[in-house]
Structure formats: C-alpha cells, structure tokens
C-alpha positions as CSV (number, residue, x, y, z in Angstrom):
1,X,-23.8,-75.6,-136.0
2,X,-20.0,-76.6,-135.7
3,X,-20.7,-80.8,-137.3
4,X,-19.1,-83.8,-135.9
5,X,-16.2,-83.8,-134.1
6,X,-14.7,-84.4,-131.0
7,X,-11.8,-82.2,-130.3
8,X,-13.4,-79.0,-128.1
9,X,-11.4,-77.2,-126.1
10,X,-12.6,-75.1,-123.4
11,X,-11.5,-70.9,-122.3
12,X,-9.5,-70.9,-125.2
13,X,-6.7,-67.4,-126.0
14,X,-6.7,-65.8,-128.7
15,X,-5.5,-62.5,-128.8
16,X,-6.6,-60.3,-125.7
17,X,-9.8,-62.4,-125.2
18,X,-10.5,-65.8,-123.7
19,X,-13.1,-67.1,-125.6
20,X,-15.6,-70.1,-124.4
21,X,-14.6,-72.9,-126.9
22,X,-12.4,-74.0,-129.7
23,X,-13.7,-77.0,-131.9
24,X,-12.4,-79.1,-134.4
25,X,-9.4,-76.9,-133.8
26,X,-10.8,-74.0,-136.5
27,X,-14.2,-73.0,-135.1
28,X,-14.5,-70.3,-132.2
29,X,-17.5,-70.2,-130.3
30,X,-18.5,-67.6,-127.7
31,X,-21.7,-68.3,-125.6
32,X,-23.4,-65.1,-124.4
33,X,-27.0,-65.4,-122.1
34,X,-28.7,-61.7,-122.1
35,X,-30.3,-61.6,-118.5
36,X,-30.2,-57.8,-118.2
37,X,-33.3,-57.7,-121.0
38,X,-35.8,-60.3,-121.4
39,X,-37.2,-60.3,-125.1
40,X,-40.5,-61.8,-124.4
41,X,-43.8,-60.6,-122.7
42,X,-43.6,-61.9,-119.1
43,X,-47.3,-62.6,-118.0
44,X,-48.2,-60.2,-114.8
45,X,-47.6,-63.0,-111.7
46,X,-43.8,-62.7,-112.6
47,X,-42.2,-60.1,-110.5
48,X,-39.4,-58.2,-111.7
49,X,-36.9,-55.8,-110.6
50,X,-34.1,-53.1,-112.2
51,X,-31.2,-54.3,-112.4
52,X,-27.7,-52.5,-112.3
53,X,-26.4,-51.4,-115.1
54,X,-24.8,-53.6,-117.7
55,X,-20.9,-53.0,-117.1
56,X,-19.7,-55.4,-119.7
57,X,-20.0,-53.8,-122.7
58,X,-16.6,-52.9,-123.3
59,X,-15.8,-57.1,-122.5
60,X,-18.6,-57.8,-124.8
61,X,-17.6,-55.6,-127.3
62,X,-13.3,-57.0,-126.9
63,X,-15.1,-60.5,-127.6
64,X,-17.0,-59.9,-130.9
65,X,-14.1,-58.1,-132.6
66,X,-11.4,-60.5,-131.5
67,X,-14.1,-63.1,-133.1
68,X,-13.9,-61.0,-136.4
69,X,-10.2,-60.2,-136.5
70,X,-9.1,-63.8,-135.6
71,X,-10.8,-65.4,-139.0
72,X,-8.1,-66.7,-141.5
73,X,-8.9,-68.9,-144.4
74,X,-10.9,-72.1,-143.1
75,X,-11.4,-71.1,-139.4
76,X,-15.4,-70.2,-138.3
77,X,-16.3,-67.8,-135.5
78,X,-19.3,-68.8,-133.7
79,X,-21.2,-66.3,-131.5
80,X,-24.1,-68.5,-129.8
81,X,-27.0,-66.8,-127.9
82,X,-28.6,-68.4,-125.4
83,X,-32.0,-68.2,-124.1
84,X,-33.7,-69.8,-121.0
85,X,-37.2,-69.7,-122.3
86,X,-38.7,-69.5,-125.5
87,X,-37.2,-66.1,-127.4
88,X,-38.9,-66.1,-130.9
89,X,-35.6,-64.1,-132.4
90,X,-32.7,-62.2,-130.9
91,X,-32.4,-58.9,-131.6
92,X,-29.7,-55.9,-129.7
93,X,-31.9,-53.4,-128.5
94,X,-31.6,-49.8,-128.2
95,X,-34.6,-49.0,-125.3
96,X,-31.6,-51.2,-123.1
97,X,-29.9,-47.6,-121.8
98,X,-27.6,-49.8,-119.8
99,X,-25.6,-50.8,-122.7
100,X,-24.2,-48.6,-125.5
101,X,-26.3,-49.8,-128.3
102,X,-24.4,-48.1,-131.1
103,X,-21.2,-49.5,-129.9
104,X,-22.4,-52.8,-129.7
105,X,-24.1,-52.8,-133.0
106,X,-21.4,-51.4,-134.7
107,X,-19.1,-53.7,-133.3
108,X,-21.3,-56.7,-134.1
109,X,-22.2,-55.4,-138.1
110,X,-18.1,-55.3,-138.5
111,X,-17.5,-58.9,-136.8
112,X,-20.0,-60.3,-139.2
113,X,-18.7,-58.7,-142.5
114,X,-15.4,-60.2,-141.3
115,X,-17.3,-63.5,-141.2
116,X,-18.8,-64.1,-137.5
117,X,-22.0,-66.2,-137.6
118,X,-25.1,-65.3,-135.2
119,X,-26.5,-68.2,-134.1
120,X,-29.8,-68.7,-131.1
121,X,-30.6,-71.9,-128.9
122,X,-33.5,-72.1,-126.6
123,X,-33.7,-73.7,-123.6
124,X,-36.6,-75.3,-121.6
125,X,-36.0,-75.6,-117.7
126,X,-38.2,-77.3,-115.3
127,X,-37.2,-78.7,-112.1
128,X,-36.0,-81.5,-113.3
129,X,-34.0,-81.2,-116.6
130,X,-32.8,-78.0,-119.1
131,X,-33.6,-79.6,-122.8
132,X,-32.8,-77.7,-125.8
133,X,-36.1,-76.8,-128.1
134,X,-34.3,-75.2,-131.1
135,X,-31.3,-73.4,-132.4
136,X,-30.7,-71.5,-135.6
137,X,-28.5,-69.0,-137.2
138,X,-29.3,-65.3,-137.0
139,X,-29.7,-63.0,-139.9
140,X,-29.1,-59.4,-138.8
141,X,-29.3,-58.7,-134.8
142,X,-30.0,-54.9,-135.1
C-alpha cells in the first residue's frame, strides 16, 4: 500500500485536520474502523444493541476533503478501512440513518477524483493475537 520505507510520522497537520500518519514524507494515511454498522451477517448467539447516533460525520467528512485538497504533484492520500472480522467489501451505506449518507458520499466521490485511494485490511482477533488476513484497494465505496 504505501512500499518500503521508514520515515512515518504519527497525528500529522495539515490544514484544519490531524490526520493518522504521514509516510515517506508524501503519503497521507487516515485509518477509519466503522463500529456503528457491521457489514456482515452476525450468526443469532451474538447479541447486539442500538447504538447512539453517529456524531462524527462532520469530522469524518473535514478528514476526506482535507485528504483531497492536500494532494500536489507526487504526494498520495491514503484512506485505510479497517475491519475486525472478515468484511468481504466496504461499502457507505444509506439504511445507516445515523450518518448523512449523501454527505458522506459526496464528500468521498470528490476526495477520490482529486486522487484519494480507498483501501480495506481485515483483521483476525482471538485471545491471543490480532493478525492481518488481507488488505486491498477499493473501487467505488457507494
């Protein structure tokens, strides 16, 4: 996703956002975790709950533009999506009424004319270790 290299740099500025990560000094990288929606069919033992509302959207939204706007010539923007358990494919939903999903999406479709890359990792936790089982970039999210 971002090579070798060695220089990262973590809660990096730029502009009105702090951003996760800065590596190789040119490639910005924002890690998001959905937890408000799980994207997979959870097998009827699991119990869950509603949550409140998502309240971040407007921080969210800050984030993927400032990812846009800040690409010049050479520099990569980076947003990585993280999943816990094995999501086949990301995708912003609109059946998640906590979030404004026009906003979102619209702010996401601009970033990624500008340049942003979508990328996915998946996770595997147990009770003893969190290993990574896979990680690609994302066509369109929407």
């Amino acid at each position: 996703m971002i090579g070798a290299g060695t220089d990262i740099k973590r809660e990096v500025v730029l502009g009105d956002s702090k951003l996760d990560f800065l590596a190789n000094s040119n490639i910005y990288v924002e890690v998001k975790t959905p937890l408000q929606y799980l994207q997979v069919d959870l097998p009827s033992y699991i119990k869950t709950h509603d949550t409140a509302p998502f309240t971040s959207t407007d921080r969210l939204i800050r984030h993927i533009t400032q990812l846009g706007n800040s690409l010049k010539q050479k520099e990569r923007a980076i947003m990585l999506i993280c999943f816990m358990y094995d999501n086949p494919g990301f995708q912003v939903v609109e059946k998640h009424r906590s979030m404004n999903y026009e906003e979102v999406k619209c702010a996401i479709d601009k970033a990624r004319a500008m340049g942003l890359e979508n990328w996915q990792a998946n996770f595997k936790m147990t009770e003893d270790y969190v290993v990574l089982t896979g990680y690609w970039e994302l066509g369109d999210v929407g």
